[in-house]
Structure formats: C-alpha cells, structure tokens
Backbone as JSON Lines, residues from 0, in Angstrom:
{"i":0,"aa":"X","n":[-116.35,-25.82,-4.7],"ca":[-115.08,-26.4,-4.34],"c":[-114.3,-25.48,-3.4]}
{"i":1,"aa":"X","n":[-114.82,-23.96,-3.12],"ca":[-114.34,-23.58,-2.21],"c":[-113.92,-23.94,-0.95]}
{"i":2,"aa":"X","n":[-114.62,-24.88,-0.43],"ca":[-114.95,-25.5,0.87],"c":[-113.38,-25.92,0.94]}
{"i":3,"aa":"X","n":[-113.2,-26.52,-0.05],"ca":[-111.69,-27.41,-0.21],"c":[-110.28,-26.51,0.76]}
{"i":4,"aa":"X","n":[-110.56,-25.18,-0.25],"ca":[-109.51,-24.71,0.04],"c":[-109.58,-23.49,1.69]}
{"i":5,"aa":"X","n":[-110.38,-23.76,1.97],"ca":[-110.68,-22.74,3.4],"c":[-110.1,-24.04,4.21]}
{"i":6,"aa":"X","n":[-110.82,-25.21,4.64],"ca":[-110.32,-26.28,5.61],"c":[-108.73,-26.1,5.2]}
{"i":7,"aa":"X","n":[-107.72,-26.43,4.92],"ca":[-106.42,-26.69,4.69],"c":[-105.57,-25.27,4.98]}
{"i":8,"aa":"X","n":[-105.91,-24.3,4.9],"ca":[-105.99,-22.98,5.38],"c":[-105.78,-22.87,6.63]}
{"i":9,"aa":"X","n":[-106.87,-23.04,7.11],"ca":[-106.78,-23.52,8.99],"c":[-105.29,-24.48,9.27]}
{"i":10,"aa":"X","n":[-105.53,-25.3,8.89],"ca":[-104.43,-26.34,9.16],"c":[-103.14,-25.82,8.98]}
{"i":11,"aa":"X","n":[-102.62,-24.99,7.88],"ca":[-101.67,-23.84,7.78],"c":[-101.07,-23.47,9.05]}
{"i":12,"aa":"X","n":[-102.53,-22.69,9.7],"ca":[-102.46,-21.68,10.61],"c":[-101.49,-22.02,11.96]}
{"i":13,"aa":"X","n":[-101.96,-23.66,11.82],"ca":[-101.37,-24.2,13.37],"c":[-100.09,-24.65,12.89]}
{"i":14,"aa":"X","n":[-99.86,-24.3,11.55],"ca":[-98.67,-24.93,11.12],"c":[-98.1,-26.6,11.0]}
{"i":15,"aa":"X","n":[-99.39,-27.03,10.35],"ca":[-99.4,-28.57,10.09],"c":[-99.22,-28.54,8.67]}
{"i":16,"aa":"X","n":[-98.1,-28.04,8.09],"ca":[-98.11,-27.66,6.83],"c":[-98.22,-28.6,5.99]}
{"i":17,"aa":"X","n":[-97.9,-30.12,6.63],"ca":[-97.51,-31.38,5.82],"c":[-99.25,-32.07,5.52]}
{"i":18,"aa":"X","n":[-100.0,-32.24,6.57],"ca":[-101.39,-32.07,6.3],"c":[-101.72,-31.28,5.11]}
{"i":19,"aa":"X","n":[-101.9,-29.67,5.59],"ca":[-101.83,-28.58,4.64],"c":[-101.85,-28.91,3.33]}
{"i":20,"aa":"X","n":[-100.42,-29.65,2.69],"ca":[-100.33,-29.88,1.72],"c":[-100.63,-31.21,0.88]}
{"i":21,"aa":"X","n":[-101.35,-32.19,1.9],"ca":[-102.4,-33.34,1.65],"c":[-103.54,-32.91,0.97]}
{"i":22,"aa":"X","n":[-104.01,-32.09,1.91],"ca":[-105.38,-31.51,1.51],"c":[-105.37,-30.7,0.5]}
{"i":23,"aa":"X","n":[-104.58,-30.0,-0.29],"ca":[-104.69,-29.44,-1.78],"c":[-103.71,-30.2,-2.51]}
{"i":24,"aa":"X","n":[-103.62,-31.69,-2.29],"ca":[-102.76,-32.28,-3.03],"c":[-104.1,-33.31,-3.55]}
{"i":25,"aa":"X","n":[-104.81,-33.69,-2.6],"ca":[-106.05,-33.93,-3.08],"c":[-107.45,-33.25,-3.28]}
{"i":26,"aa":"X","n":[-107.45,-31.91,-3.03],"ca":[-108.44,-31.3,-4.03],"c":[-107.39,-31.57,-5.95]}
{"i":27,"aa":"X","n":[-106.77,-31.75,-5.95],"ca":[-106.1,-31.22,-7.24],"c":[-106.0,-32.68,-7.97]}
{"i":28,"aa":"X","n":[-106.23,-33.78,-7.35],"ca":[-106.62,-35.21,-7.82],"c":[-107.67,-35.22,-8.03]}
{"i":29,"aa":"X","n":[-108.73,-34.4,-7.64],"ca":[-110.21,-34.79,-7.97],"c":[-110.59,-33.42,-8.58]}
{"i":30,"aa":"X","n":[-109.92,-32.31,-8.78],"ca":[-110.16,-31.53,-10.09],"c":[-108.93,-30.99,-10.2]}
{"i":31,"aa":"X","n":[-108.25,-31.36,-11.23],"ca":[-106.8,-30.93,-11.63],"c":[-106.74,-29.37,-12.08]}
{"i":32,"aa":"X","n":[-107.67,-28.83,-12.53],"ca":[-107.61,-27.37,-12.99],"c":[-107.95,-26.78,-12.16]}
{"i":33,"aa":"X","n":[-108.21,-27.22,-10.54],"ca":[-108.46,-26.18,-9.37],"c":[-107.18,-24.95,-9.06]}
{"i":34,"aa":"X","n":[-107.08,-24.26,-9.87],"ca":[-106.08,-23.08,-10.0],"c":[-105.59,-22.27,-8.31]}
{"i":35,"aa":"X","n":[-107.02,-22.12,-7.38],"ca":[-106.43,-21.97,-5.97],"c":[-105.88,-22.93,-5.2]}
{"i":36,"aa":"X","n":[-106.65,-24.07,-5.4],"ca":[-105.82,-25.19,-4.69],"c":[-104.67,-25.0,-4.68]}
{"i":37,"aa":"X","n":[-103.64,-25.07,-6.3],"ca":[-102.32,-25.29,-6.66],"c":[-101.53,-24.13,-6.11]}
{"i":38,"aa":"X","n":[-101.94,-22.68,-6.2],"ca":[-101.58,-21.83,-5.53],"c":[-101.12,-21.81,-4.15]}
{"i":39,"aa":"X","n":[-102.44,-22.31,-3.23],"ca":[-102.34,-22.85,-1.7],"c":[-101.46,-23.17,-1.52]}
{"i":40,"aa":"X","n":[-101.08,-24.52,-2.35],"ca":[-100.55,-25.32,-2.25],"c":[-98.85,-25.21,-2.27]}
{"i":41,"aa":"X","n":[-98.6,-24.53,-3.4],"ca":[-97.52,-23.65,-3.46],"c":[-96.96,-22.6,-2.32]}
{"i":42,"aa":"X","n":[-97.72,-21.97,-1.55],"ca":[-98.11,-21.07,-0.74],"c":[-97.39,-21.8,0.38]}
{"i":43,"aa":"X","n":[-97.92,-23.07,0.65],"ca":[-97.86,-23.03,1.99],"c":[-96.4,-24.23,1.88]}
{"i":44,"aa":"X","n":[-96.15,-24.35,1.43],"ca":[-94.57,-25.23,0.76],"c":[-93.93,-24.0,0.52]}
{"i":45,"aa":"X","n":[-94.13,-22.91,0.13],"ca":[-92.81,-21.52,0.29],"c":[-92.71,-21.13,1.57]}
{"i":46,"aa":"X","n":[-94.23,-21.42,2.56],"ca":[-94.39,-20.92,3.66],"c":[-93.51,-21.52,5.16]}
{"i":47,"aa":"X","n":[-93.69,-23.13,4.59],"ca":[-92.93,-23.63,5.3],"c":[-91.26,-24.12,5.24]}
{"i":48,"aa":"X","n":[-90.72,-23.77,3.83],"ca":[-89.65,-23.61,3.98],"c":[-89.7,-22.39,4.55]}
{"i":49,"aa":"X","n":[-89.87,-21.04,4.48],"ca":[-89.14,-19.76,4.97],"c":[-89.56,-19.88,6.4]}
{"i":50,"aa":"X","n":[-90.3,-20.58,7.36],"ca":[-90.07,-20.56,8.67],"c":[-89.06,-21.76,8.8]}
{"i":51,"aa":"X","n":[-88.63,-22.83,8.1],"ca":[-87.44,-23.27,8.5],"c":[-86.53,-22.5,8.1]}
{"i":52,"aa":"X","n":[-85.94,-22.04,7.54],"ca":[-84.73,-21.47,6.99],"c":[-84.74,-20.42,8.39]}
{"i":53,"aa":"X","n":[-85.41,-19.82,8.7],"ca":[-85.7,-18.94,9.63],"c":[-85.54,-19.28,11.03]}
{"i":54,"aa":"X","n":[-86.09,-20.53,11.16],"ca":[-85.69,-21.16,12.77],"c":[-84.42,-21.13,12.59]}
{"i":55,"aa":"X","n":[-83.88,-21.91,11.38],"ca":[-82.11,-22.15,11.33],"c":[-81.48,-20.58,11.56]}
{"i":56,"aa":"X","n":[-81.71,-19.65,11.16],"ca":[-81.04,-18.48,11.34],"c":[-81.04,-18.31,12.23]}
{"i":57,"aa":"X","n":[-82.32,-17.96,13.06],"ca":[-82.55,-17.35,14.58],"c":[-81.81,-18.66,15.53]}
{"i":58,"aa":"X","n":[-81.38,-19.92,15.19],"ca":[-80.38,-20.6,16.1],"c":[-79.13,-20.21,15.48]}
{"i":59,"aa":"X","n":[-78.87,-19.73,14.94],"ca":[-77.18,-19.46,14.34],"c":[-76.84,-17.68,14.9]}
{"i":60,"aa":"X","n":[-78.15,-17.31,14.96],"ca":[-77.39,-16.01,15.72],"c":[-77.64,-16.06,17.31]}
{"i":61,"aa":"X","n":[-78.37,-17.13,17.64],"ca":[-78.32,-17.24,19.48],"c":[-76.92,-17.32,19.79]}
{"i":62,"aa":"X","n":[-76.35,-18.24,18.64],"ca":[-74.94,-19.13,18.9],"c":[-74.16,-17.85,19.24]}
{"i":63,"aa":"X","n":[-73.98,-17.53,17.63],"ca":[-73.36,-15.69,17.58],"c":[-73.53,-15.4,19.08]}
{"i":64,"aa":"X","n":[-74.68,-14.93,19.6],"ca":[-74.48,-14.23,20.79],"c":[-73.57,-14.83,22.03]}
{"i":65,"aa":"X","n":[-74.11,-16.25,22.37],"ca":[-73.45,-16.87,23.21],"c":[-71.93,-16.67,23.56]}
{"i":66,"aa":"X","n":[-71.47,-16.93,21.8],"ca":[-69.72,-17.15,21.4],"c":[-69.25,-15.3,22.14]}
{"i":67,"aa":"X","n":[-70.02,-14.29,21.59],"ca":[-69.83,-13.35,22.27],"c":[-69.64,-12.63,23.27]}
{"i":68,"aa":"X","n":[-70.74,-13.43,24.05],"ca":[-70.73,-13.4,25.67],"c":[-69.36,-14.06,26.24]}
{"i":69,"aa":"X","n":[-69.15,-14.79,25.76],"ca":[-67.98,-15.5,26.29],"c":[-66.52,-14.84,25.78]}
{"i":70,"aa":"X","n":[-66.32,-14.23,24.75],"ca":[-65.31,-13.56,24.06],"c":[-65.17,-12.2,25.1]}
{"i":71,"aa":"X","n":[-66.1,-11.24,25.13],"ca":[-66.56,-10.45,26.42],"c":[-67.54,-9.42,26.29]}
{"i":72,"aa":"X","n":[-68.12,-9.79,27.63],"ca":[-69.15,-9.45,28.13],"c":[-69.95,-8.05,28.25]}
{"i":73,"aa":"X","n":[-68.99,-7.12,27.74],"ca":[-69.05,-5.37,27.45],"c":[-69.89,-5.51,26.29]}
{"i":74,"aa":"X","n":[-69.52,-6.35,24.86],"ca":[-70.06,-6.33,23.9],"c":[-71.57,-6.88,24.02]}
{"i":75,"aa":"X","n":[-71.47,-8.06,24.89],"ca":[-72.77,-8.51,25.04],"c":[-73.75,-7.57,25.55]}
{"i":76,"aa":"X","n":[-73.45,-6.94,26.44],"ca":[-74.19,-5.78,27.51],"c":[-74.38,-4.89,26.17]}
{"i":77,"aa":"X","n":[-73.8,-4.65,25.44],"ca":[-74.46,-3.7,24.38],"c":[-75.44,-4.03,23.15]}
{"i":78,"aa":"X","n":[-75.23,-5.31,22.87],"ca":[-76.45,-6.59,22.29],"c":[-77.35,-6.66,22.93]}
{"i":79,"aa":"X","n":[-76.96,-7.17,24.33],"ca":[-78.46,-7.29,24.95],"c":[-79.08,-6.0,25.04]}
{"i":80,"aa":"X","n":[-79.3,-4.87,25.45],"ca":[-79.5,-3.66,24.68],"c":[-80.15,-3.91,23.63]}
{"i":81,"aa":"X","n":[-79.33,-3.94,22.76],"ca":[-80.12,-4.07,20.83],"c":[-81.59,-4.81,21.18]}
{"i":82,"aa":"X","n":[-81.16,-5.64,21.53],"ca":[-81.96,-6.68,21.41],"c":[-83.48,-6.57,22.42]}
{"i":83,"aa":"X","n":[-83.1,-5.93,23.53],"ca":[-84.54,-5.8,24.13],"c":[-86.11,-6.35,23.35]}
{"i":84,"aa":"X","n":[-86.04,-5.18,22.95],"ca":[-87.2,-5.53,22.02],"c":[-88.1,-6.52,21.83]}
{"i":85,"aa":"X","n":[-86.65,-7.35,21.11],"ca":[-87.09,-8.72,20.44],"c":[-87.12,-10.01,21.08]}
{"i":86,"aa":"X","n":[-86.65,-9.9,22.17],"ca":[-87.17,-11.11,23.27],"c":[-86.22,-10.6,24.6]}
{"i":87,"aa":"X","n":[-86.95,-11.11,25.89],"ca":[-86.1,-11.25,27.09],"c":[-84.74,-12.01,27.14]}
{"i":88,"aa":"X","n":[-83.7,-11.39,27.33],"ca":[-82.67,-12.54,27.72],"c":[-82.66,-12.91,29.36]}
{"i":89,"aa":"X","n":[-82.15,-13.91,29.61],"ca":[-82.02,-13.96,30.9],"c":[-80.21,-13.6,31.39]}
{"i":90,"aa":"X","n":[-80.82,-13.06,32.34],"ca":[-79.15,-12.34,32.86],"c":[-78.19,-13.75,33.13]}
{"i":91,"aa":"X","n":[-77.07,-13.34,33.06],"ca":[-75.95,-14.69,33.01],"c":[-75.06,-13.51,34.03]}
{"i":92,"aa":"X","n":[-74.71,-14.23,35.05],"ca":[-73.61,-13.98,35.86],"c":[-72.5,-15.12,35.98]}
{"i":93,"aa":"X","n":[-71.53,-14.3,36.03],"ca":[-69.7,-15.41,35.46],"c":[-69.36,-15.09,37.22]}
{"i":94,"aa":"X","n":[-68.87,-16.69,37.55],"ca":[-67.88,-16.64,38.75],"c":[-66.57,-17.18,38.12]}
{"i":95,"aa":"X","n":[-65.57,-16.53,38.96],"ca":[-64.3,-16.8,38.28],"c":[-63.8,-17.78,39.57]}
C-alpha cells in the first residue's frame, strides 16, 4: 500500500493539495487503519493552511511597505535595504 502514499506526495509538491488530499482520503476508504495515509493526510491540510496564512501575511506587509513609502520615503530607503535579500523591489520615483 505504499504505492498509495508516494503518488499524492508528488501532487503535494506542485501544490495541488486539494487532489493531495483525495488521494489519502481514499487510500483510507479502502483501508481505514492505513496510519501513513492519515498522517499525509493531516500533513498536507497543516501544509496548506500555513502557506495560506502565509501568502495573507506576505500581502499585509507589501501593504505595510507601500503605506510607508508614501508616509516617507527616507524610511522606505532604509526597508528597502532590510529587505534586499528577500526579493528585488523595483525602484519607484515620485514627481511632484
């Protein structure tokens, strides 16, 4: 019954979590005591809430930045800074 739980795995990966959780929703109809299945299964339903909760954050602090940029632009120049790292911003130039 291994077979079961490697295919749905994959499907994870690309983040088809709703599939994902078809496929060990029915290994677990056709042997209810499949103990990894339910795990998986669990797994990838914690997995895909914490990348939503997570998209929602990472759009609530773009906002943050934006509202900042606009409040002024010294602070931003020192964010964008911070931030290197973690992604490119694209430069914003203000005409008055």
């Amino acid at each position: 019954m291994s077979e079961a739980v490697f295919g749905p795995v994959g499907v994870q990966v690309l983040a088809e979590y709703n599939k994902s959780v078809v496929c060990f929703e029915n290994a677990l109809r056709i042997e209810s005591d499949f103990e990894a299945a339910s795990k998986c299964r669990h797994a990838v339903l914690c997995h895909a809430k914490l990348e939503s909760v997570l998209e929602s954050q990472h759009r609530r602090v773009l906002i943050l930045v934006l509202i900042v940029f606009e409040f002024d632009s010294d602070i931003f120049t020192g964010i964008r800074g911070l931030m290197r790292g973690m992604a490119t911003l694209p430069k914003v130039t203000r005409s008055y």
